[in-house]
Residue, then its C-alpha position, 0 to 999 in steps of 0.5 A: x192927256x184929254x186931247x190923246x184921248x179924244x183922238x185914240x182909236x175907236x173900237x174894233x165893233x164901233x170901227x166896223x159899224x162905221x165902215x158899213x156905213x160909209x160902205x152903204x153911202x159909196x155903193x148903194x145909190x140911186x143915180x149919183x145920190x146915196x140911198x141914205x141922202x135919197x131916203x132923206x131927201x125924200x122925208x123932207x119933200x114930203x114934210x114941205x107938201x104936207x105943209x101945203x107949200x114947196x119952195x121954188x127957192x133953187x136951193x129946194x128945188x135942187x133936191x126936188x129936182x134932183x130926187x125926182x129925176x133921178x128916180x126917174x131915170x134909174x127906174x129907167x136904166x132898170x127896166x129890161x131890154x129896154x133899160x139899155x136903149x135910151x129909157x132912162x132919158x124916155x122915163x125922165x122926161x115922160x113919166x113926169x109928164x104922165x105924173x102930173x096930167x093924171x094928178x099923182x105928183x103934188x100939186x105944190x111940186x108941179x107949181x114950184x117946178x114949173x116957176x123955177x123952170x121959167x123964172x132961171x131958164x136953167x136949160x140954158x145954163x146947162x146947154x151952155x155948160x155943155x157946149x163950151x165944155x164939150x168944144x173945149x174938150x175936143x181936138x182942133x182938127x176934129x172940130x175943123x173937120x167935123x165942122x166941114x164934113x158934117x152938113x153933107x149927111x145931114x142935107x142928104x139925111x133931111x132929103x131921103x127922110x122927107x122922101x120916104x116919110x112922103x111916100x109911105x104917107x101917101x101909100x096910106x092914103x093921106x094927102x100930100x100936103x097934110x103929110x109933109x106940113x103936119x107932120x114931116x116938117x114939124x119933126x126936122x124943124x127944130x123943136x118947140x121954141x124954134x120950130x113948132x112956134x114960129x110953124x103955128x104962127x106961120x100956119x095961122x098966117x098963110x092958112x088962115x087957121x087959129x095958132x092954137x089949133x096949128x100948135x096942136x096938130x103940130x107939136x104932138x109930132x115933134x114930141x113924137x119924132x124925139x121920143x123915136x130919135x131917143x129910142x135910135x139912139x139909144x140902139x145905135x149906142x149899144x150897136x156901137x158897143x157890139x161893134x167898135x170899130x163903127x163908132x169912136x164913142x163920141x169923135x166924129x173922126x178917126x184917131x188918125x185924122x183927130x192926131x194930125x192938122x190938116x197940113x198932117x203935122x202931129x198936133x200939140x196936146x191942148x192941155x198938159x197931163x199934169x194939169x189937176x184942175x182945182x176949185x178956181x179952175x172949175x168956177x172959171x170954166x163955169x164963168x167963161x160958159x156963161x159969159x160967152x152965151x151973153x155974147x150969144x144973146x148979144x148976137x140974137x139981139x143984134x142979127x137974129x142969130x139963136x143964142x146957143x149957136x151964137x156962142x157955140x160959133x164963138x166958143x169954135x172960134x176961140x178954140x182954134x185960136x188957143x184963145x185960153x189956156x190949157x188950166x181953163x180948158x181943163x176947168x171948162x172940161x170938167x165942168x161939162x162932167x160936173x153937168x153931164x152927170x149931175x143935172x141932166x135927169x133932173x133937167x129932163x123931169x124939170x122939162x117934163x114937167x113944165x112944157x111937155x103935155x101928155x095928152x097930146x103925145x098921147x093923142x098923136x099914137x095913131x097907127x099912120x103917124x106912127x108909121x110916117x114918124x118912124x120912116x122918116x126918123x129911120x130913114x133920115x139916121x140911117x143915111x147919116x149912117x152911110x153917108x158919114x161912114x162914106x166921108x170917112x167919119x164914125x158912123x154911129x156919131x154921124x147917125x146919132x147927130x142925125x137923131x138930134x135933126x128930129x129933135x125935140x129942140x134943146x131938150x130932145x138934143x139932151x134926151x138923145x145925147x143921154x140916150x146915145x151916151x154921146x153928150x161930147x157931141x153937143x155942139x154938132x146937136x146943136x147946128x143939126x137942131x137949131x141952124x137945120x130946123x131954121x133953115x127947114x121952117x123958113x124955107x117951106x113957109x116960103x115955099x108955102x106962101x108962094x103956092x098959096x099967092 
């Protein structure tokens, strides 16, 4: 009779109070996380710092991250006009930035975010999550296709942003040289790690200048030119929602071409309607992202290849070769849902907190380089625009991988995609960034050495 009891149903009042507040956890949330969890969340930080010290540990620093971020970047989303173009991706990134150079973020975040940030490098974890997820979740022929068609926009893009960038910064006065080695080409070159970086070094080598002066006068720049890719993509995202028929809302290709191999044979469906992925699924679908960067890691060892290519050369090559099964491929598909949703805002505070320096964007806002800047963007994504829709390819994907050409390296690649809602088109991002900007830097310090002989 004590069991019965136990189990009997609740009362009409006490059933009604209960069901408010599961209807307040299920509806009212900032980001992903429930306002009570938010509010909770937020208690317990504040007692940590009032303590004096915040754990680096990862299980701390997930809701220190977690909270953060995504204050962040509902703030953004709930900003008007604004809020629709990319400022939820702007708002993570910068606002912490501005938080920590004028002092209104604790102390102990910042260090404890800065040690988790450098100590587990988990950028890449989810870079990696995303590619081999979101390769994993294409069409074959789509990414056969998208492969092969996707160099000529961007090489077409890179030769009229580089024109126009030149010709408006000449009309205003600035030399030749100055305008394309300090500003243009630290916008295409890929970022901070893989571009910015190896430019001062080179700079300080061929120029005989100090590489810390060459690091500043460039990376303002290379924030500068993300920070207007994330805005462009951010427009061209709601571009495509007032006209469909100029996007396939993160395919490169038509839905004709996507459904037919190259010989236009009706392709097999990659993995079964049927298939529920379950827990062990999602764990090995986290595992083969991991391990197939470590095989990207080997790659760049061995022959200098960066690792996120590396392993996004491989992941292809597997998913051509239907070298897993249907049950992994919906494993790795869900895991790049898992990260898509639930990690990047607090990634992109994690970011601006640790490596992007708010002073020296700020120093950068001046009217000519902002000028140059956003011609060159402009310029560069809108002949992407045209180039891919001449190719036969959705325009407004086209154009938004051509954003990520002007990235802000890895991190600008999430920022962008975030701000375009295509993070699908990660693995594209990442050869316009990465192999792109190698190619940008290499080429005009060899150009730049031999002027100088």
């Amino acid at each position: 009779m004590m069991m019965i009891k136990n189990v009997s149903v609740s009362t009409p009042e006490k059933q009604s109070l209960k069901e408010k507040w599961w209807h307040i956890l299920d509806t009212w949330k900032i980001g992903i996380i429930p306002l009570p969890l938010f509010i909770l969340c937020g208690v317990l930080i504040t007692i940590d710092c009032l303590g004096g010290k915040l754990s680096s540990e990862i299980v701390v620093m997930i809701a220190t991250l977690a909270f953060f971020g995504f204050a962040c970047g509902e703030f953004g989303k709930r900003l008007p006009v604004v809020g629709k173009i990319g400022a939820a991706a702007i708002c993570a990134t910068f606002i912490p930035s501005a938080l920590v150079y004028y002092g209104l973020l604790p102390d102990v975040v910042i260090q404890s975010t800065k040690t988790f940030y450098k100590s587990t490098n988990i950028l890449y974890l989810y870079i990696c999550c995303i590619i081999v997820g979101s390769i994993m979740s294409m069409n074959r022929t789509t990414l056969i296709q998208g492969f092969l068609r996707i160099f000529f926009p961007m090489l077409c893009g890179e030769i009229v942003g580089m024109l126009v960038g030149m010709g408006v910064g000449i009309a205003l006065g600035l030399e030749p040289f100055q305008i394309f080695f300090f500003i243009i080409l630290p916008i295409m070159a890929g970022g901070v790690g893989e571009g910015a970086i190896p430019l001062s070094i080179g700079y300080a080598t061929l120029l005989h200048m100090e590489q810390g002066v060459a690091l500043g006068r460039v990376l303002p720049m290379v924030m500068l030119g993300s920070l207007t890719a994330i805005v462009v993509s951010g427009c061209l995202n709601q571009l495509g929602k007032r006209y469909p028929h100029l996007t396939g809302e993160g395919q490169l290709m038509p839905a004709s071409s996507a459904n037919s191999d190259l010989s236009g044979k009706p392709e097999e469906t990659a993995q079964p309607v049927s298939i529920t992925p379950d827990v062990t699924t999602f764990a090995s679908g986290v595992l083969l992202a991991v391990l197939l960067y470590m095989v990207g890691m080997l790659g760049h060892k061995y022959i200098g290849l960066p690792a996120p290519v590396g392993m996004l050369f491989v992941a292809v090559f597997i998913k051509l070769i239907n070298g897993v099964s249907p049950r992994l491929l919906a494993g790795s598909q869900v895991v790049y849902k898992f990260f898509q949703t639930a990690v990047t805002y607090p990634i992109l505070f994690a970011v601006g907190v640790a490596i992007t320096p708010w002073q020296e964007l700020v120093n950068a806002f001046t009217l000519s380089n902002l000028l140059i800047i956003i011609s060159t963007v402009l310029s560069l994504v809108a002949t992407g625009f045209f180039v891919g829709k001449k190719l036969g390819m959705h325009p407004i994907d086209v154009a938004i991988i051509s954003c990520c050409q002007s990235g802000q390296g890895g991190t600008g690649d999430v920022a962008i995609l975030t701000a375009g809602n295509r993070m699908v088109l990660m693995p594209f991002a990442q050869i316009a960034t990465r192999i792109g900007g190698a190619i940008n830097v290499s080429v005009s310090l060899l150009i730049l050495g031999n002027f100088l002989i």
